[in-house]
C-alpha positions, -999 to 999 in steps of 0.1 A, spaced: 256 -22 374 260 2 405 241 27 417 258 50 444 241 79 462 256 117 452 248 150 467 223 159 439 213 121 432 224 91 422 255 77 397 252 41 378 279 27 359 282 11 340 258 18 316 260 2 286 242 2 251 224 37 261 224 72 240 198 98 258 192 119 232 188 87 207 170 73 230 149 105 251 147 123 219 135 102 190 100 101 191 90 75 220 88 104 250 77 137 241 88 153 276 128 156 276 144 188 268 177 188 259 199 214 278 233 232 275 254 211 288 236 180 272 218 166 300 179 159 294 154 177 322 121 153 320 97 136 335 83 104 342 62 83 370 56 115 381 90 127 389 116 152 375 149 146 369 178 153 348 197 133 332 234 128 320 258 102 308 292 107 307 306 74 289 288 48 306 284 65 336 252 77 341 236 107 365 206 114 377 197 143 397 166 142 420 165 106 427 169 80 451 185 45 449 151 34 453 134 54 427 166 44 404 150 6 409 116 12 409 114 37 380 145 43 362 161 14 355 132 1 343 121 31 323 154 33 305 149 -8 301 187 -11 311 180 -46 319 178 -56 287 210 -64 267 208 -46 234 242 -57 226 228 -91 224 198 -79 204 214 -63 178 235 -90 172 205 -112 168 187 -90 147 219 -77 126 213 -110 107 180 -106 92 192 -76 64 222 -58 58 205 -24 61 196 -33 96 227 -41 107 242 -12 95 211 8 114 214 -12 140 256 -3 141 247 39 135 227 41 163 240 13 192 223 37 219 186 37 210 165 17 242 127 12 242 116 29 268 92 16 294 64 45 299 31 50 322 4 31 294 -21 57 298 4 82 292 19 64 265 -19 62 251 -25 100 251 6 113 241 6 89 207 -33 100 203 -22 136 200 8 126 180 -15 115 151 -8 142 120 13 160 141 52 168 142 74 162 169 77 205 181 39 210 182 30 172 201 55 187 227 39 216 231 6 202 236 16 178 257 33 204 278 4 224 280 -21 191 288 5 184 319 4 224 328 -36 226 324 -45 197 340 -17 173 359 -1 180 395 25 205 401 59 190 411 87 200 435 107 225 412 77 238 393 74 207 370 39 193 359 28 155 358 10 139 332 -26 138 339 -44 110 353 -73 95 332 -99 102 359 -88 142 355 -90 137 318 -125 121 318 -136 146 340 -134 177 314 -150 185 284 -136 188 246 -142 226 250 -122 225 285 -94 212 261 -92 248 242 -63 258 253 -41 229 240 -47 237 204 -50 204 196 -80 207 167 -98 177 161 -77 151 187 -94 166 215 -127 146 213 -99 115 213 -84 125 241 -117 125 261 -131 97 247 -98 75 259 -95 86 293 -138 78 299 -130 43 282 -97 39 307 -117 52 336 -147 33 330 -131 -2 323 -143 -3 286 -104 -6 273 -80 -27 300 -47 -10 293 -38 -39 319 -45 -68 301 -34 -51 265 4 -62 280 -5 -100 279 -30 -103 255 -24 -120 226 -12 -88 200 -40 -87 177 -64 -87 207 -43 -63 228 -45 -38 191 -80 -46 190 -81 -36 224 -68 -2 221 -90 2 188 -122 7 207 -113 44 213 -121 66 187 -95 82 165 -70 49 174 -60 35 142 -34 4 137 -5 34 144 -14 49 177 -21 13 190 13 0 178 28 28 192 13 28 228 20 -10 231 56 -7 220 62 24 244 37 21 265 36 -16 277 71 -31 258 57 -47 235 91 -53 219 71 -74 188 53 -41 179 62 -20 145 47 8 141 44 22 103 42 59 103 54 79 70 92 76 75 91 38 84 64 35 53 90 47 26 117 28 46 100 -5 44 91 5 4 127 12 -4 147 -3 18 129 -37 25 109 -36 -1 109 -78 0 100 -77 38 71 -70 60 66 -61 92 64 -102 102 99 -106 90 115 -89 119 108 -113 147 101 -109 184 127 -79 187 109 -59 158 100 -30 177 136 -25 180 144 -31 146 119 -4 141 135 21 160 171 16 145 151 17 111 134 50 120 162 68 133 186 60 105 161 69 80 152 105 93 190 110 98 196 99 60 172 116 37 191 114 8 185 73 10 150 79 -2 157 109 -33 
């Protein structure tokens, strides 16, 4: 894989196994916006970029060769071969494999924890249009204006700092008191996001737990996106009736060390097919 300075970024090629909107758009980031010409404007790590692949070429405006190492590459996890991991995982069930085969391009996606740890708190209840527009507000409220008008995503010490009514203006009901209470347990050492990524799994869920309003759901969900923990699998209500009618032998155990990327081809070929589940 190359990565070659332009005059509004960088090029890599080739990329391989990768699908933006599958993979910016699906449910693990909740800051991408598609635009006209199909490139995504986001950010991440405290940058904005946009982003488009043509073939397996891909372009980034806004960044260095450097920030392509240190945050890109690793963010879009394009070190990983998926190729190989589908054909691994394309064995345990035919329905996988064929989820696995609809949507080649899907990547877990390698996110900030804490940010990883907020976003899925608000997420709870919640569908995907209105978590992005709190989210965009939180980062408009309360994080640092970028170069190009952009916002980052809060810091935990900001969050801690403010109170559920300084939270009004997100509209985000009863998940504010969540909110706060995770970034004072961040901020005050109570929950190590830091050690949640070596932890054995049930102590790095348990972990997690200590915040109120974080169920088995959010945790799964901010250890899968948020620290690549790849043997996470998250159950919301699509991957619920998935696992009811189309696994309906199988539990979440059954899908090895690469299940949090079963669960993604799962989750993405069941919202795309609704009329599997009438």
């Amino acid at each position: 894989m190359e990565c070659i300075k332009t005059e509004k970024g960088v090029k890599v090629y080739p990329v391989k196994d990768l699908d933006l909107e599958q993979t910016l758009d699906c449910g693990q980031s909740f800051r991408w916006k598609k635009q006209e010409d199909n490139s995504f404007k986001g950010v991440a790590y405290n940058q904005a970029v946009t982003m488009k692949l043509e073939r397996e070429t891909l372009y980034i405006n806004n960044a260095t060769k450097e920030d392509f190492e240190k945050i890109w590459k690793p963010y879009l996890d394009l070190d990983l071969d998926y190729g190989k991991i589908r054909k691994e995982i394309s064995k345990i069930h035919p329905v996988l494999k064929e989820a696995a085969k609809y949507a080649p391009g899907i990547r877990i996606l390698r996110q900030e924890p804490y940010e990883a740890l907020c976003t899925f708190i608000i997420s709870q209840n919640n569908n995907i249009k209105r978590i992005k527009g709190i989210i965009e507000r939180l980062c408009k409220n309360f994080g640092e204006k970028l170069e190009g008008g952009e916002f980052a995503f809060p810091t935990a010490e900001k969050i801690a700092s403010l109170s559920e009514n300084d939270l009004a203006p997100l509209r985000a009901g009863f998940r504010n008191k969540y909110i706060i209470d995770g970034a004072k347990k961040v901020v005050s050492g109570e929950v190590n996001l830091e050690i949640c990524k070596t932890l054995p799994y049930e102590e790095s869920r348990a972990e997690l737990m200590k915040i109120k309003g974080v169920g088995v759901k959010v945790a799964d969900c901010t250890l899968l996106f948020g620290m690549h923990r790849i043997e996470a699998f998250p159950i919301d209500v699509w991957m619920k009736r998935a696992m009811e009618i189309l696994f309906p032998d199988m539990t979440e155990n059954d899908f090895g060390k690469y299940a949090g990327i079963a669960q993604q081809y799962i989750f993405h070929y069941s919202r795309m097919h609704p009329e599997l589940f009438k």
